[in-house]
VEXLUMGU-815525 format. One record per residue (C-alpha): x, y, z; residue number from 1. Coordinates in nm, 4 decimals. Example, Ala and Ser with C-alpha at 12.3 -4.5 7.8 and 13.67 -1.06 7.14 Angstrom:
<nodes>
> xx,yy,zz,num
> 1.2300,-0.4500,0.7800,1
> 1.3670,-0.1060,0.7140,2
</nodes>
This chain:
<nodes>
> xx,yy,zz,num
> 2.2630,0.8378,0.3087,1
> 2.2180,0.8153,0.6783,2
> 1.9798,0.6194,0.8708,3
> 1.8161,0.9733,1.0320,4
> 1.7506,1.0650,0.6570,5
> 1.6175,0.7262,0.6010,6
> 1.3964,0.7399,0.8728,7
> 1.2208,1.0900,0.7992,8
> 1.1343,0.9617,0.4923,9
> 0.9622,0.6885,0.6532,10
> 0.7586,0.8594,0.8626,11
> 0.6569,1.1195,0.6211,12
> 0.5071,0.8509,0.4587,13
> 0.3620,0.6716,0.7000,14
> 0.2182,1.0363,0.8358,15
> 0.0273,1.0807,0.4788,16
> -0.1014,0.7450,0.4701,17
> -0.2549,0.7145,0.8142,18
> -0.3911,1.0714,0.8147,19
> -0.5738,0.9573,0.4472,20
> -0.7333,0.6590,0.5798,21
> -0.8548,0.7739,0.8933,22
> -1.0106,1.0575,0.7244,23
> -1.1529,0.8298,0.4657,24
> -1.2759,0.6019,0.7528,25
> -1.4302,0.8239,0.9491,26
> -1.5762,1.1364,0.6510,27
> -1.7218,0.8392,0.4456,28
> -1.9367,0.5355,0.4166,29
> -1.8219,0.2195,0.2426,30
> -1.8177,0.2718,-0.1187,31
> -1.9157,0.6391,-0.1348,32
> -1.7063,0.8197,-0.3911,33
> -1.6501,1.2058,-0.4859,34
> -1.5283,1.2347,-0.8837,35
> -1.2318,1.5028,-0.8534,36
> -1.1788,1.4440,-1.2438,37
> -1.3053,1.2039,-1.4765,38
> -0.9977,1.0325,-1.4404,39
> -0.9299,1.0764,-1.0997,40
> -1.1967,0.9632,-0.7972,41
> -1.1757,0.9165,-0.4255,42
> -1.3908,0.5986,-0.3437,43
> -1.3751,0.4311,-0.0251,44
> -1.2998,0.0613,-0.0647,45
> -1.1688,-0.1951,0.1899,46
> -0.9336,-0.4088,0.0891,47
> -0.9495,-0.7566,0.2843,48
> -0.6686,-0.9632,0.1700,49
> -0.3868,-0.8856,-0.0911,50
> -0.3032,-0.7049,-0.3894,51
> -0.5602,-0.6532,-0.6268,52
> -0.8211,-0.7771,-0.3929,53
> -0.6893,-1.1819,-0.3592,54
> -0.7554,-1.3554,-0.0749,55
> -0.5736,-1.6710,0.1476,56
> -0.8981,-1.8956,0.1253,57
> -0.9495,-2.0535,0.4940,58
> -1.0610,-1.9514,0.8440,59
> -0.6936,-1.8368,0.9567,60
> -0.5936,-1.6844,0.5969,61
> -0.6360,-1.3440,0.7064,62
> -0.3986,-1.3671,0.9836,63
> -0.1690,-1.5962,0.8000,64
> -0.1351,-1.3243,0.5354,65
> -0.1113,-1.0200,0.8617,66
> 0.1879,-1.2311,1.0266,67
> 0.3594,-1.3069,0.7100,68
> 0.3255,-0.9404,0.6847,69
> 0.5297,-0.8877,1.0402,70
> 0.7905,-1.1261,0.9018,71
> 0.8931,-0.9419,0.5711,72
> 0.8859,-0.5875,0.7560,73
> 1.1269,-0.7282,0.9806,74
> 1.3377,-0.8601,0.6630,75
> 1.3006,-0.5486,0.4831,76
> 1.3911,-0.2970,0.7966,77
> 1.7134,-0.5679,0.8157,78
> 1.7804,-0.5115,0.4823,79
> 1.7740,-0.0796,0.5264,80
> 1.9893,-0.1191,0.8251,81
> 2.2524,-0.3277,0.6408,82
> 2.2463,-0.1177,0.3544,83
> 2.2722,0.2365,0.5553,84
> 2.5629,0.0087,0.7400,85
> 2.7549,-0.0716,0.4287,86
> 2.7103,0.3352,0.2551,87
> 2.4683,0.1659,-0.0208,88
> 2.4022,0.3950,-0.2714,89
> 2.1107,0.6782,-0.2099,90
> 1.8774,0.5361,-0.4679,91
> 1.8551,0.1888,-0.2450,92
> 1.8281,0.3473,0.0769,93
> 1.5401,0.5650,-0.0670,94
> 1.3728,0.2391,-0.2693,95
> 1.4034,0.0511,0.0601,96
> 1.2647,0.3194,0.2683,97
> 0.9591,0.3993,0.0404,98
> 0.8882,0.0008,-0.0005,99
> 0.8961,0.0094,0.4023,100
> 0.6994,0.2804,0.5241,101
> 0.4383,0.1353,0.1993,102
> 0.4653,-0.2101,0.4011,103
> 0.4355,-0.0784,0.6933,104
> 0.1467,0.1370,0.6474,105
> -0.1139,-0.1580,0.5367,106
> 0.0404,-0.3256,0.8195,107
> -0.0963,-0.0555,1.0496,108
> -0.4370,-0.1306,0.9205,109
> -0.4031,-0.4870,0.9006,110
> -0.3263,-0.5349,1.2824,111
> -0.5481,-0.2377,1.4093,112
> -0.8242,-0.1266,1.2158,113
> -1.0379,-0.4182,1.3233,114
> -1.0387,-0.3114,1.6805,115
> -1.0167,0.0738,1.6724,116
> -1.2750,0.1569,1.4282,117
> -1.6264,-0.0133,1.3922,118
> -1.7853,-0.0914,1.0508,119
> -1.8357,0.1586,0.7622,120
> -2.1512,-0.0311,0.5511,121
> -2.4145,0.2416,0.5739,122
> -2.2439,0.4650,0.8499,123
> -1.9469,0.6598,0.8784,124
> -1.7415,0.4849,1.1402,125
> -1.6099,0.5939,1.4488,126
> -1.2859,0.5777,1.6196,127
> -1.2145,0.3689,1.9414,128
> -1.6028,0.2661,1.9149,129
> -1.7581,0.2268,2.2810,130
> -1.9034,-0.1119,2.1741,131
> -1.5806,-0.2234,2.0305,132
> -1.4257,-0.2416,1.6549,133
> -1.5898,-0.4666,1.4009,134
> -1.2959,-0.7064,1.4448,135
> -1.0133,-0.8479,1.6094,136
> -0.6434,-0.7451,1.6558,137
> -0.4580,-0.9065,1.2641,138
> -0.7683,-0.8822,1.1409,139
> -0.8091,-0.5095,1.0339,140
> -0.8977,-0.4171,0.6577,141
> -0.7108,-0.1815,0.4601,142
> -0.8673,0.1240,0.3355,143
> -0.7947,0.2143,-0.0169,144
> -0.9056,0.5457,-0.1945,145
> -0.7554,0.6338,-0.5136,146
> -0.8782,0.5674,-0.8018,147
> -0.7797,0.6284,-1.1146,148
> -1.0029,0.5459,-1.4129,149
> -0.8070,0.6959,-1.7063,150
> -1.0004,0.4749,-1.9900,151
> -1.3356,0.2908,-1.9896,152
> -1.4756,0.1481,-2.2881,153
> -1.5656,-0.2027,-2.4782,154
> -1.2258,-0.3531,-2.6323,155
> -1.2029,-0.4013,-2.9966,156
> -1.3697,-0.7266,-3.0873,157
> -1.0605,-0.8346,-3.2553,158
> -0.8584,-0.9029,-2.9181,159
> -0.8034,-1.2669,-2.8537,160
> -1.0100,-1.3435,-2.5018,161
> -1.1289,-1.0100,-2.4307,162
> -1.2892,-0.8840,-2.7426,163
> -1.5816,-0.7004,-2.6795,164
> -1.5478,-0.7049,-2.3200,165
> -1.6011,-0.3715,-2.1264,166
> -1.2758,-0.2817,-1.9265,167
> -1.1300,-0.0064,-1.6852,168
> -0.7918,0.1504,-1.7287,169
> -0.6624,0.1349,-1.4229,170
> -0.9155,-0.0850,-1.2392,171
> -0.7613,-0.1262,-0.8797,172
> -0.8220,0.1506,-0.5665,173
> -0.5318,0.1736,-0.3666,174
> -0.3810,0.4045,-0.0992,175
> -0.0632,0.5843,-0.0351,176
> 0.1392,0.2990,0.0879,177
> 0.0547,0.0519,-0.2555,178
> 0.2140,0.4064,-0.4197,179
> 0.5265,0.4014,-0.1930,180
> 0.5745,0.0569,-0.2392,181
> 0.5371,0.0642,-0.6252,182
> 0.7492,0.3613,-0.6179,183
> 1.0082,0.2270,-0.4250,184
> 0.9996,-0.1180,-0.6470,185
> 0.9849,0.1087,-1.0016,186
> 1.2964,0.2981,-0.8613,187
> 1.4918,-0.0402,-0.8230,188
> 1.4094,-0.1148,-1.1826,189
> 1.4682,0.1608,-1.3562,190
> 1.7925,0.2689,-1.1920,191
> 1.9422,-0.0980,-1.1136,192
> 2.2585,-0.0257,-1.2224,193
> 2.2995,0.2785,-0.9700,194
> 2.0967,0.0920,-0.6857,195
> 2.3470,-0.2304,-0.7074,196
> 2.6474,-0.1349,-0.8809,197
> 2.9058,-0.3850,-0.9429,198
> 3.2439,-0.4103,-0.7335,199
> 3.4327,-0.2848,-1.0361,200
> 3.2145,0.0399,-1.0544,201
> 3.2120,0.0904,-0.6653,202
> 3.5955,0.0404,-0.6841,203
> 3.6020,0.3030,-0.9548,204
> 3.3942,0.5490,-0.7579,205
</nodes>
């Protein structure tokens, strides 16, 4: 698979996430939600640190987390470059792509949100505000807005810690770059034996 294939797939990516969020940013107001199904729900959320809502604790953890950011995109574009260089099998080149335009895509937001759009508690926000954005530059939020409550009920009193506990199937809100990324990472998984085959089998082939 080429590196011009590679590429498109990128930016088709990156072209659906961006055009989500900003619509999302700028059509609704923190927290405001429409119910498309009962199991499916577009709620505006802003995610401020990693995965699943965790946070670097500290004054400089939010850029800490943005840079390290910048230094795995690097690693991963390295590793699509090298692997488009050495004819690595289409499934990798399309895991790596997907887990790179996913990476990229919260990057976006991480390093420009803060200063392009102002804030979105109570008021749908605007782009390139006249008064400035409600941060700085690495210190953008990323929007999330799918949601996908498929089960809600109280647990079965029975289970060990949670008994009886109320609980979400599937809590977190994400976006389309968490999707590219888990897609990209779920391809690796299931089809590892086709994404790194072994020399004998590439010797074979």
């Amino acid at each position: 698979m080429s590196l011009k294939k590679a590429s498109l797939i990128i930016i088709l990516v990156l072209l659906i996430d961006q055009i989500s969020k900003v619509y999302i940013k700028t059509h609704f107001i923190l927290g405001e939600e429409i119910h498309v199904f009962d199991w499916f729900r577009i709620l505006f959320v802003e995610n401020e640190g990693m995965a699943w809502g965790a946070k670097i604790p500290g004054e400089y953890g939010k850029l800490l987390l943005t840079l390290f950011r910048l230094v795995a995109i690097v690693g991963i574009g390295y590793w699509l470059w090298d692997s488009v260089r050495k004819n690595a099998s289409r499934i990798l080149i399309v895991s790596i792509a997907l887990i790179f335009a996913g990476a990229m895509g919260n990057i976006i937001d991480s390093v420009f949100y803060g200063i392009v759009f102002d804030d979105s508690h109570n008021q749908l926000a605007t782009f390139m505000p006249a008064d400035g954005g409600y941060g700085t530059l690495f210190h953008g939020k990323v929007v999330d807005m799918l949601y996908f409550p498929l089960w809600k009920g109280y647990l079965p009193e029975w289970l060990p810690f949670w008994g009886g506990d109320y609980f979400t199937f599937f809590e977190p809100v994400f976006n389309v770059a968490d999707s590219s990324i888990t897609i990209g990472v779920l391809l690796l998984l299931l089809f590892h034996k086709k994404a790194f085959p072994d020399k004998e089998e590439k010797a074979t082939e």
